[in-house]
N, C-alpha and C positions, 0 to 999 in steps of 0.2 A: 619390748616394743620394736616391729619393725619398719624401719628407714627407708622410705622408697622416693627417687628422683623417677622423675616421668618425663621424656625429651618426646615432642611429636608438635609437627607442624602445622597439625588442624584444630581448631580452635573447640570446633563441635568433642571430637575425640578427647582433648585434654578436660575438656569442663564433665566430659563423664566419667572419665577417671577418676578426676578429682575427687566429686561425689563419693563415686563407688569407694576409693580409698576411704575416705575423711570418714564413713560410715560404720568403718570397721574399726573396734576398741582395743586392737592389739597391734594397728596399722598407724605409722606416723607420716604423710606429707611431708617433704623437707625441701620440694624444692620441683619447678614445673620450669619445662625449656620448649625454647619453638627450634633449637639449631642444636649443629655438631658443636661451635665452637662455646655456646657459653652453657652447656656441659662438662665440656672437657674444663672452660674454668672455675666451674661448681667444685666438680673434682676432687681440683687441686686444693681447693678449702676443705670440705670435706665430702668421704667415701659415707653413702649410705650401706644398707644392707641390700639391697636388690634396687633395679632399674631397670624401667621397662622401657625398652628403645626401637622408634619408629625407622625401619630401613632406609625410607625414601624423605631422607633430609634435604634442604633447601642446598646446604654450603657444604655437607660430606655425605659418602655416603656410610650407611648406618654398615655395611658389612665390614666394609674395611673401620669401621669405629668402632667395634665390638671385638676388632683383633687388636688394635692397640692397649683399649680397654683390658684387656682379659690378659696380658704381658702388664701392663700398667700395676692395674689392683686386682689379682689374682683372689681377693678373697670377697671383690664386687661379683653380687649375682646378677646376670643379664636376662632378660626375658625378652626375644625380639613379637615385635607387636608389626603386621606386616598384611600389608592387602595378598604379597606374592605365595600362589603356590603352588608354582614350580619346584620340582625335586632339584633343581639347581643353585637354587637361593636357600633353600632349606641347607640344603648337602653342605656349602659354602659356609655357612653360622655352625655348622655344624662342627667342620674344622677349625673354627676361631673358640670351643670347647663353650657355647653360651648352655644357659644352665635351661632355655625354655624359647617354645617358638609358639605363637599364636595367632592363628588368623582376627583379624580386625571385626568378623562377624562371630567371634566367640561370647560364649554370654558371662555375666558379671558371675555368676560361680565358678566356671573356668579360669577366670582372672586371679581370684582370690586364692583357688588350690591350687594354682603355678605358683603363685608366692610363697604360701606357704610350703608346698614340696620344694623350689628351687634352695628356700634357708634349713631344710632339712638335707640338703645335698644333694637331693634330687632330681632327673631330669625331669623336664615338664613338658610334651607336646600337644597340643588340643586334638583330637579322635579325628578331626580330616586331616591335619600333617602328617599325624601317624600311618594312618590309608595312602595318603600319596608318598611318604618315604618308601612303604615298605612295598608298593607295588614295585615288581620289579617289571611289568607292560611298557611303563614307562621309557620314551627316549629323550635324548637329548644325555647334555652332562652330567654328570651328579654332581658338578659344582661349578659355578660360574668361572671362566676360567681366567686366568691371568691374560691379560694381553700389554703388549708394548706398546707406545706411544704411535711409533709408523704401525703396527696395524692397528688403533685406535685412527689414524688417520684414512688409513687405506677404506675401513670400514665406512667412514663416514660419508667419502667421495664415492663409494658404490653406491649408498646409501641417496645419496644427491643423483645416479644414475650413468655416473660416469663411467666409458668402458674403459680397460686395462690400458688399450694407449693414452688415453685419456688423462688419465690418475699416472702413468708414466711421467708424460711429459712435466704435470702439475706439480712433481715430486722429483722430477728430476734424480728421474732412475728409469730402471730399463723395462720393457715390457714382459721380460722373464722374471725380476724380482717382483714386479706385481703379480703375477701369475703361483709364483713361491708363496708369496702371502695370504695368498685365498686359499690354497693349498696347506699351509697350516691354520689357517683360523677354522677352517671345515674341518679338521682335524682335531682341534681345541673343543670346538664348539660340536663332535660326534656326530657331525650332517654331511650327506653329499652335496648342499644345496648352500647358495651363498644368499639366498634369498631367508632361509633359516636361517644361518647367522648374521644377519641385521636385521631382522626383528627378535631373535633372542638379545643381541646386544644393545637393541633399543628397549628393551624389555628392563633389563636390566641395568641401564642407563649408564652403560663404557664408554659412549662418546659425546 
């Protein structure tokens, strides 16, 4: 029998899961969450066999909880369940070793043979992840990228419209170090354009 917790914030979403799990005679429900945190306390009671985890959580986000996760219980399968598909966010889970990624417009047979290939060791991507990883057309990152706390700020005060003196003064730094900093987040984020990266990073909800 396979073990499956399901974490996802939308009510509609979890009640089909449900369903579609509970349906299946080799599939066992053990446990439905709306957040990062009373997951991660599921957890600690007990590890199922696979878990299917929505990215765009209320209190974490699901990428950086599929890297703890996956260092945590190394023998929990994760399958991310995800509106995003961007080769960034993809790329991103990709590096945290999750065992399957799936778009949220996938259908209930796709669902089921991610599960079953991810407890065979498998990886599992549903046929448009797969077209969008492997197009190399694609720009932008291949992974969403790390950013520090001042450019998490930086970003946000451009984001609000403010120019570089501007976010200077508010930060109490100079108009060269704010200048440095857009120069590496365009960097980070593989744009000439600082208007790309604040909507990739609103995108992907850094600040």
């Amino acid at each position: 029998m396979i073990r499956i917790y399901i974490t996802d914030d939308h009510p509609i979403v979890l009640d089909g899961l449900k369903n579609l799990i509970s349906a299946q005679e080799d599939m066992e429900l053990k446990g439905l969450f709306n957040t990062g945190a009373d997951t991660i306390a599921a957890l600690k009671e007990e590890v199922p066999d696979v878990l299917l985890l929505d990215i765009n959580l209320p209190d974490i986000n699901g990428i950086e909880l599929s890297r703890q996760f996956n260092e945590l219980y190394p023998d929990l399968h994760i399958i991310i369940l995800s509106i995003h598909n961007e080769k960034a966010v993809i790329g991103s889970v990709l590096k945290n070793k999750v065992k399957g990624y799936l778009l949220k417009n996938s259908t209930g047979d796709e669902i089921i043979d991610a599960i079953h290939q991810v407890v065979d060791n498998k990886t599992y991507f549903c046929r448009q992840v797969r077209e969008i990883y492997d197009n190399d057309q694609d720009s932008g990152p291949d992974a969403v990228p790390a950013i520090t706390r001042r450019e998490k700020e930086v970003i946000s005060l451009i984001a609000a419209g403010l120019t570089s003196s501007q976010i200077a003064d508010k930060l109490f730094i100079s108009t060269h170090t704010v200048d440095s900093h857009r120069k590496n987040l365009m960097e980070k984020f593989n744009t000439n354009s600082m208007a790309v990266v604040v909507k990739l990073a609103t995108e992907f909800r850094l600040f």
